[in-house]
C-alpha positions as CSV (number, residue, x, y, z in Angstrom):
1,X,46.6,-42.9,18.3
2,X,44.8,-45.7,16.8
3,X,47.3,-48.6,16.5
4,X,45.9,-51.5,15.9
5,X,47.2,-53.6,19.2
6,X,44.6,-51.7,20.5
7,X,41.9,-51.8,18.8
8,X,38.9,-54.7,19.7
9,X,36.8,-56.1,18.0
10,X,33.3,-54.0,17.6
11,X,35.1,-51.0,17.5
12,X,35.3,-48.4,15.1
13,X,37.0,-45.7,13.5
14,X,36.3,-43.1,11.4
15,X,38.1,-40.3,9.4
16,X,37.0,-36.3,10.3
17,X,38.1,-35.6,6.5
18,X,36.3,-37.8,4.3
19,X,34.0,-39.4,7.0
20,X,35.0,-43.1,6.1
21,X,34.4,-45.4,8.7
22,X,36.0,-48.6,9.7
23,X,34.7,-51.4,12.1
24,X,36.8,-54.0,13.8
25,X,35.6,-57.2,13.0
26,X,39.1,-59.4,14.4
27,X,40.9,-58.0,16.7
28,X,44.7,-58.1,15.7
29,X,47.1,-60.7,17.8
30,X,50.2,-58.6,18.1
31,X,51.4,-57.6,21.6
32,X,51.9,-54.0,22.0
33,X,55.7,-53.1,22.7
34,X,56.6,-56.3,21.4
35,X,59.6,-56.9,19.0
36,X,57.2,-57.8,16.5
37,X,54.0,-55.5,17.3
38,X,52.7,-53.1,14.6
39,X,53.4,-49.6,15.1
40,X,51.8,-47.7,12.3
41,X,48.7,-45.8,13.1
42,X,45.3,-45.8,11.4
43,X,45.5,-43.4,8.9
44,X,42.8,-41.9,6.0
45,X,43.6,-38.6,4.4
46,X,47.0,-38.3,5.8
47,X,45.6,-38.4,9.3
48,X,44.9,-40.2,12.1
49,X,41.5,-41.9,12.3
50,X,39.5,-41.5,15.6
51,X,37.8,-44.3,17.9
52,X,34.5,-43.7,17.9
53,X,32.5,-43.2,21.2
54,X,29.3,-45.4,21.1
């Protein structure tokens, strides 16, 4: 699941439906588990987007 806690900067993400891809440029500063941590996947065309394997 890619949830941006996560993610790091450099890395990237793309969709296997529309082949959109997304690069981390800031890596996020929520703490995962955290009361306040974001817990919504990366989505694009109502699925999950992949990491991407340099």
């Amino acid at each position: 699941m890619a949830n941006c806690c996560d993610m790091q900067a450099g890395d990237l993400f793309y969709c296997n439906a529309c082949d959109l891809e997304l690069e981390v440029k800031k890596a996020c500063t929520c703490k995962s588990g955290s009361e306040d941590a974001c817990s919504v996947p990366l989505m694009c065309c109502g699925k999950e987007m992949i990491k991407k394997s340099i």
